[in-house]
N, C-alpha and C positions, 0 to 999 in steps of 0.2 A: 282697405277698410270699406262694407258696404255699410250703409245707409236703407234701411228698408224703411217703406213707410208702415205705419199701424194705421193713421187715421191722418186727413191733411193736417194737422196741428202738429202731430207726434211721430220722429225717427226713431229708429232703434237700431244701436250698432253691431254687427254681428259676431262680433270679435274683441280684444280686449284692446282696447284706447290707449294713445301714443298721444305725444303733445302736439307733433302736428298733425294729428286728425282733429282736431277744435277748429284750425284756420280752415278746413275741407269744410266743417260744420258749419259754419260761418257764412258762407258761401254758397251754402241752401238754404239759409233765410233760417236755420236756428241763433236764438236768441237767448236761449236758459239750457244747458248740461246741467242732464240729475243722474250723478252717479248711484249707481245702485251695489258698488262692489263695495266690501269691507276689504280695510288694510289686510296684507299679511296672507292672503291666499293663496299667492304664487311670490316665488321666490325673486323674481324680474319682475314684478308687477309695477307700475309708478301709482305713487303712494295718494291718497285722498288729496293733501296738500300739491305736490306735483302737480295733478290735474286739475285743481283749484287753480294754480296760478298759471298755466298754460290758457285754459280759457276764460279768464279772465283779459292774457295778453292778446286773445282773440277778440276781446270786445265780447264774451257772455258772461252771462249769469251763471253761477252755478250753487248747486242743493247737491249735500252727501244726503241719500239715504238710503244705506247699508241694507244687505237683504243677506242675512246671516243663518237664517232659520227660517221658521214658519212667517209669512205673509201677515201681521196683525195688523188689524184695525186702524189703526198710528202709522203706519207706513201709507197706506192704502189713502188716506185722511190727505196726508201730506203730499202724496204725487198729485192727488184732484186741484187741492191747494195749488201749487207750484205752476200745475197745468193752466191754470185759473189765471192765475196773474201773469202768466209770462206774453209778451208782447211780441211774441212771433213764434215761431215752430220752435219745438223743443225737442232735443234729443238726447235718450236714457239711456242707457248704458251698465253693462256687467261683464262678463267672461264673452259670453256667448250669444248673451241678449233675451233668452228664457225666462232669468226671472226680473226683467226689466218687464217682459212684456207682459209677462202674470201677473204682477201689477199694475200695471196698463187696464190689461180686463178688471180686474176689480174694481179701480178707480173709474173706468168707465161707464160700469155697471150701477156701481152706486151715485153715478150722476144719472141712471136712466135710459142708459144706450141700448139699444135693443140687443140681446144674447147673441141674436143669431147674424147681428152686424158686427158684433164685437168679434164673435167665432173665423167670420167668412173675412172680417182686415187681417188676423190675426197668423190664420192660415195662408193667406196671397204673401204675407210677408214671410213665412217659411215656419210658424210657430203651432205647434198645436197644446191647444189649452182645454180640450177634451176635460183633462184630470181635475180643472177649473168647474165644469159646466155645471155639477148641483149648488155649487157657494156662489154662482153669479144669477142663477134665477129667482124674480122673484119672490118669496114664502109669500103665503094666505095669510091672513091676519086671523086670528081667531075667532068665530061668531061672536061677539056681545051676548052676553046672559042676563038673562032678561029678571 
């Protein structure tokens, strides 16, 4: 299991989570696992609850937030959230790490990260979020009508 970083706060795993990848996690100074896979995807897969109580036995925290579909606003809300409160490095997680880390840029974005720091973490750590880049730049606000 690799570990890539996105930002010094934030891991992302490259592959799909076993229970002893939490104690590995552990052991780079993560402190909060946010699952981001839904039950039922892969027939082997361990289950939401499995991976809840594996890092927990590690000593973290952990947030299910399933990425089943489209990326909404409420996902996106919640990884800032999570990221927000967690007292050490945190590491996401899904199949592959894709759409851990598409959320990652969003949630980064909408705290103000600059695009093209978000872009340049994203890709060092093996991701492209290219397909990302019009929904994380700022809009204009519309003139005022006078």
């Amino acid at each position: 299991m690799n570990f890539r970083e996105l930002d010094r706060q934030v891991l992302v795993a490259d592959s799909a989570m076993r229970a002893g990848d939490m104690v590995d996690a552990a052991a780079k100074g993560v402190t909060l696992a946010v699952n981001n896979r839904p039950d039922g995807e892969e027939a082997d897969q361990l289950s939401a609850a499995e991976l809840e109580a594996a890092a927990r036995a590690a000593g973290l925290d952990y947030v299910h937030i399933p990425i089943d579909g489209p990326l909404s606003g409420e996902k996106v809300t919640a990884l800032g959230e999570a990221m927000k409160g967690a007292e050490g490095r945190v590491l996401i997680f899904c199949l592959t790490g894709t759409r851990s880390a598409y959320l990652w840029a969003m949630a980064r974005a909408k705290e103000g990260m600059p695009v093209d720091l978000i872009d340049r973490n994203a890709r060092r750590a093996g991701y492209n979020i290219t397909p990302l880049l019009p929904w994380l730049k700022p809009r204009e606000e519309p003139a005022a009508s006078l």
